[in-house]
Phi, psi and omega in degrees: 000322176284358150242031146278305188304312190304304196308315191295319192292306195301348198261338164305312180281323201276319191310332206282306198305330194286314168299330140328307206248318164295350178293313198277347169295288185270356167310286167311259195293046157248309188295319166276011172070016203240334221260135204255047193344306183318296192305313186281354156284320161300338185304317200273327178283335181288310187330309153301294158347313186310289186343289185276006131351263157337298188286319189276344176300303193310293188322300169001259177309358185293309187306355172270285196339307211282335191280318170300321179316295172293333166301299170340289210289327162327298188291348196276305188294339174277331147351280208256018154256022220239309207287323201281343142306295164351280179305326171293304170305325173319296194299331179275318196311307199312308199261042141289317163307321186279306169337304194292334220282313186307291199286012186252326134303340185298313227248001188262000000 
């Protein structure tokens, strides 16, 4: 959930900045007298649109994020309760192995 959260803030920040460079965008050109509000209303309405497009797909798509998230942290703990079998069978192979080495001089 917390790269829905991450995801969410950046798309906050990316909305702030767009709005930053369109202020200053028509800041010049209104000071050159050139500026074209219809066009820069549209721009700015496709833009948003986009934006929350974007925000509600993420939103969606948040409930996959998190179950792969929970499948993930599932498989890593059956992982590392899997090595630590391993190992505790490692340790029994060997000293089975060192037992039979012994008891296999005894006997030569």
């Amino acid at each position: 959930m917390d790269e829905l959260t991450d995801a969410l803030a950046k798309m906050a920040a990316i909305e702030s900045r767009i709005s930053t460079v369109e202020n200053s965008q028509s800041e010049r050109l209104s000071s050159a007298g050139a500026v074209d509000t219809q066009a820069l209303a549209r721009f700015q309405l496709q833009m948003i649109t986009r934006l929350k497009d974007i925000r509600t797909a993420m939103e969606q798509s948040g409930g996959d994020v998190v179950q792969v998230t929970n499948e993930r942290n599932a498989l890593q703990d059956e992982n590392n309760q899997l090595k630590k079998q391993i190992e505790r069978m490692n340790y029994r192979i060997n000293h089975l192995v060192k037992e039979l080495e012994k008891e296999e001089e005894k006997h030569i």
